[in-house]
N, C-alpha and C positions, 0 to 999 in steps of 0.2 A: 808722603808719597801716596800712602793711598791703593787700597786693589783696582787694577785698569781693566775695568769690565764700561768701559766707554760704549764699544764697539757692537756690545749687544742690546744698550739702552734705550729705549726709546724715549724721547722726553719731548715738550713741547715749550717755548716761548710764552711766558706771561707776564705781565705787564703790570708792575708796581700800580699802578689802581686796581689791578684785582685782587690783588692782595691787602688790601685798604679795610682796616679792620680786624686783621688775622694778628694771630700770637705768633711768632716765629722766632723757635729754639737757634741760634746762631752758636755755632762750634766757637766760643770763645780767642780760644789758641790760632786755629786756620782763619780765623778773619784778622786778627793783630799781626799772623807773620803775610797777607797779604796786600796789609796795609805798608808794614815794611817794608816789602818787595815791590811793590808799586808808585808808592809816593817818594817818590827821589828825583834831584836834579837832571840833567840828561846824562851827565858823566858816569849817572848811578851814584853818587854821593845822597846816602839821607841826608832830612832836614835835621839841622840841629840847632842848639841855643848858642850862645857866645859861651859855656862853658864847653863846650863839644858831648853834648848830652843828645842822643836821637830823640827826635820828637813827631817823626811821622806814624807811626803809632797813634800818638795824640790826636794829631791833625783829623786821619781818618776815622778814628773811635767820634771824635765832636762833630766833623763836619757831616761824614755819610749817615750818623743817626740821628742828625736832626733833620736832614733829608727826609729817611724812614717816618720819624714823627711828623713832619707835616704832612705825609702820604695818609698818615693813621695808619700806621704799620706798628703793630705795638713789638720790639723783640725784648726777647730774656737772653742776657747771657751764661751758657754752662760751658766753668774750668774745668779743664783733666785735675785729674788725681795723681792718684799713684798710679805708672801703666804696668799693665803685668808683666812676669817677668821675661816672656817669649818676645816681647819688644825689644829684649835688650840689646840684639845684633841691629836692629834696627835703627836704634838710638843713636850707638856707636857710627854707624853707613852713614847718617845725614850728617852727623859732625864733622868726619872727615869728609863729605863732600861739601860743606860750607868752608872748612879750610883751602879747599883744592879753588874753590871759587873765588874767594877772597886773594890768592895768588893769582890767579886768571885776573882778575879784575886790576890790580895793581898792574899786573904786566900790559895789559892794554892800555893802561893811564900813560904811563911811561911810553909807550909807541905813539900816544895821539889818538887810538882806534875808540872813537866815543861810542859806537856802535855796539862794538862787543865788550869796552868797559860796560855797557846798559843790560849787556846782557849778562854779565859775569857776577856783578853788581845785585843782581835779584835772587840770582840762588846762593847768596854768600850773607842773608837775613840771619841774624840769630837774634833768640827773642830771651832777654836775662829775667831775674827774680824782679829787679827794680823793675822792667819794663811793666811785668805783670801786675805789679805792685800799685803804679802810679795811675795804669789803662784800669785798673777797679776801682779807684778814688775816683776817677773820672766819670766812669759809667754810673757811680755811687749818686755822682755830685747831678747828675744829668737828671736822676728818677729813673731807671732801668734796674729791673730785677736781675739779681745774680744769684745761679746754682752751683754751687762749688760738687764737681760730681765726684764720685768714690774711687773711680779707676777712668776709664775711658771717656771724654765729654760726647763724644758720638753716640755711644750707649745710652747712655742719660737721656740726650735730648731723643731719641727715641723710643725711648721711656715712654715721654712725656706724649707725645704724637700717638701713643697706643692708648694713653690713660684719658686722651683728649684734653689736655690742659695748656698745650699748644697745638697751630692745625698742624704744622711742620716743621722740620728740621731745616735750616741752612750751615752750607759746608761746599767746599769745593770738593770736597771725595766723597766716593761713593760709597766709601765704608758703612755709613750712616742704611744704607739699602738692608747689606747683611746684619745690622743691628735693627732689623725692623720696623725702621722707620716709614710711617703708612703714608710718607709724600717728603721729597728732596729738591728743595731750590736751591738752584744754585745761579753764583754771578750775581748773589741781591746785597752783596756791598763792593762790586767791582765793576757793577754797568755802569757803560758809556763808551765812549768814543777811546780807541787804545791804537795805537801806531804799530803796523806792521813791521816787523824785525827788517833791517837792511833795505828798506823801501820809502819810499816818502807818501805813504799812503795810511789810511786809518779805516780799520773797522769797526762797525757797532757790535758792542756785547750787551746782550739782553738777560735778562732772568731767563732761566728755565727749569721746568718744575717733571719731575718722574713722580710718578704715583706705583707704588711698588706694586698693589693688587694686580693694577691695569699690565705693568710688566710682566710679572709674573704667568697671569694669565698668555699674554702675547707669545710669552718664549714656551709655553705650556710645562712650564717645571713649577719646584716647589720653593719655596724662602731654606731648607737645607739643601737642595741641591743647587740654589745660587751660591749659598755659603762654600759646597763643593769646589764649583768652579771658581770661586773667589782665591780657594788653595793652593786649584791647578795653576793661575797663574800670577800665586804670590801676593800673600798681603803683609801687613806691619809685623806678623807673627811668624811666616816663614819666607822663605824662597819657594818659587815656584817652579814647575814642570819645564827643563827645557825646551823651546820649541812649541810651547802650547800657548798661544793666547787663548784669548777669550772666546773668538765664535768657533775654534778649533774646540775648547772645553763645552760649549754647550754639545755643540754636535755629538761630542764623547757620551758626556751626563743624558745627553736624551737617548742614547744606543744601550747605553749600559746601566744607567739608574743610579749610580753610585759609586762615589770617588773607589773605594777598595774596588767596586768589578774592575772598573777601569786599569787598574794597576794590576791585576791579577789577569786579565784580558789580555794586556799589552806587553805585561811581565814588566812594567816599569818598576826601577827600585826608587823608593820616593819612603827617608827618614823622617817628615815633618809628623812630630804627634799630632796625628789628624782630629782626635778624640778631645784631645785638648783647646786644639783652632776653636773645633764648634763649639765647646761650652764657652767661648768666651762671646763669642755671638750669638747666642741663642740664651743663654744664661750667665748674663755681664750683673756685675757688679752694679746696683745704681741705689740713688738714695731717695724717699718719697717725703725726706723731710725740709722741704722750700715750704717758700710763701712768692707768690707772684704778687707782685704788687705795682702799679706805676705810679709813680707820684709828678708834683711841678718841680722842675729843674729849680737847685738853685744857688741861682745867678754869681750870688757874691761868690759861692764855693768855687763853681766852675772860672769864673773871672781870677781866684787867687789863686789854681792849679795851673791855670794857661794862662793869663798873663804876668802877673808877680812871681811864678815859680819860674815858669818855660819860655817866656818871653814871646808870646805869642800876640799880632796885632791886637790891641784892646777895640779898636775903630769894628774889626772884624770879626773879631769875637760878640760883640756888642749887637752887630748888624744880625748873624747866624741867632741868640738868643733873642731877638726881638718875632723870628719867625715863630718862637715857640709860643709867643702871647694870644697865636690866632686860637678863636675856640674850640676848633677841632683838637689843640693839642692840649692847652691849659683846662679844658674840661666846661666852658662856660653854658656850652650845649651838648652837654653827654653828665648821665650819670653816672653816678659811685658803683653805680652794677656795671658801670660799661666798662671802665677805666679799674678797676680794682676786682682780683680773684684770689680768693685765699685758699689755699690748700693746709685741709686739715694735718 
């Protein structure tokens, strides 16, 4: 889910060639469950093999990051950990609403309604151990660096953006902002052309990138008093403030300077250990012991995970690794300083 501080962001549109070049941290977990949720028949059915095995997952971890690589877009991927233990109501809310969806979905199958099975169908994703399992042999198999982070992968890869070993974080949430991350694309493994819900219409999704300083600066507050308002309304750690979204919270934080005035101002009663929230975004758990590395895909590996494992077209498989031979990806003109970064 994610803190919904949308409404205050300013962000702008950027264009996969500008990015052409850049390291970029990808929230491992939030791009495999939006692979999930997106790559499905229209009924909402995932892709699966003849053994009834999901494999969109697959599909989007090979296809959209050999996209990225012929862009020269180099990404790392960083897994979650362990999440701490204030997550844990949280954990429990998205299970039962993948269950509640997973019934919604069935029952519109049954009616006929392809529509709302499509829509029922994307928030009823769940991402198993095998999934996780098979999406990192893949990324192995491809030459993509993997972080396995300590607790949070948002924390990590903003780590990584402050230590400069990536330029930024990608993620559909904006949680990655309160973990200070010094820049957040988002939409850069979901652009393109996406069908308007109950319309026969389609719109374009583009990248867009928030630069946290530039934010910060704009709303004139500070990285703890976004993490403030991230409280007031609700993130993976607590419930939020009834009735207070996001430009209602800033407006608060910019009169009062600080979640406790505000509560003590307003007289709200608000249980969330708030002492606790911040340390987890401001002092997260992260690990400096990677190695970035990229290497050449290879071939035979990826061809015996997707097509001998997963039954994936070989023709097409085939066709997608041939784009990896041009020299901007195989390295024929670029150096080992360009293409390879070792973290002590």
């Amino acid at each position: 889910m994610g803190v919904k501080i949308r409404d205050i962001c300013t962000m702008a549109e950027i264009s996969l060639k500008k990015l052409s070049g850049k390291k970029i941290a990808l929230d491992g977990m939030n791009t495999i469950y939006q692979f999930l949720a997106r790559i499905r028949q229209p009924d909402g059915t995932p892709l699966k093999d003849s053994q009834g095995r999901i494999t969109s997952h697959l599909s989007g971890i090979f296809y959209r990051t050999v996209n990225l690589l012929e862009k020269n877009i180099r990404p790392v991927f960083i897994f979650d950990g362990e999440p701490p233990l204030l997550k844990k109501e949280t954990v429990i809310e998205r299970e039962e609403m993948r269950e509640k969806a997973t019934l919604k979905w069935k029952e519109a199958l049954e009616i006929g309604d392809i529509e709302e099975a499509s829509k029922w169908a994307q928030a009823s994703s769940k991402l198993t151990d095998e999934m996780i399992e098979n999406s990192k042999e893949l990324i192995n198999a491809i030459g993509i660096p993997q972080v396995q982070a300590p607790t949070e992968g948002e924390a990590q890869a903003a780590f990584m953006t402050q230590k400069g070993d990536v330029w930024c974080s990608s993620s559909q949430d904006y949680d990655s902002l309160l973990f200070g991350a010094e820049r957040l694309v988002r939409n850069l493994t979901i652009s393109g052309k996406r069908k308007i819900p109950r319309k026969k219409e389609f719109k374009e999704i583009n990248p867009e990138i928030i630069n946290l300083e530039e934010l910060l600066d704009t709303l004139e507050i500070t990285r703890e008093q976004l993490i403030d308002i991230g409280i007031m309304v609700g993130t993976d750690y607590n419930s939020g403030i009834r009735r207070i979204g996001s430009k209602t919270a800033l407006k608060l934080i910019k009169q009062y300077e600080s979640l406790e005035q505000i509560l003590k101002a307003k007289q709200i009663k608000f249980d969330a250990p708030i002492e606790q929230i911040r340390e987890i975004f401001l002092k997260p758990k992260i690990t400096e012991n990677y190695l970035l590395r990229w290497e050449d895909p290879n071939e035979n590996r990826i061809k015996e995970i997707l097509c001998e494992e997963y039954e994936f077209s070989q023709t097409r498989v085939e066709k997608a690794l041939e784009r990896f031979k041009k020299p901007k990806i195989v390295g024929a003109q670029a150096s080992l300083e360009k293409w390879f970064s070792k973290i002590e």
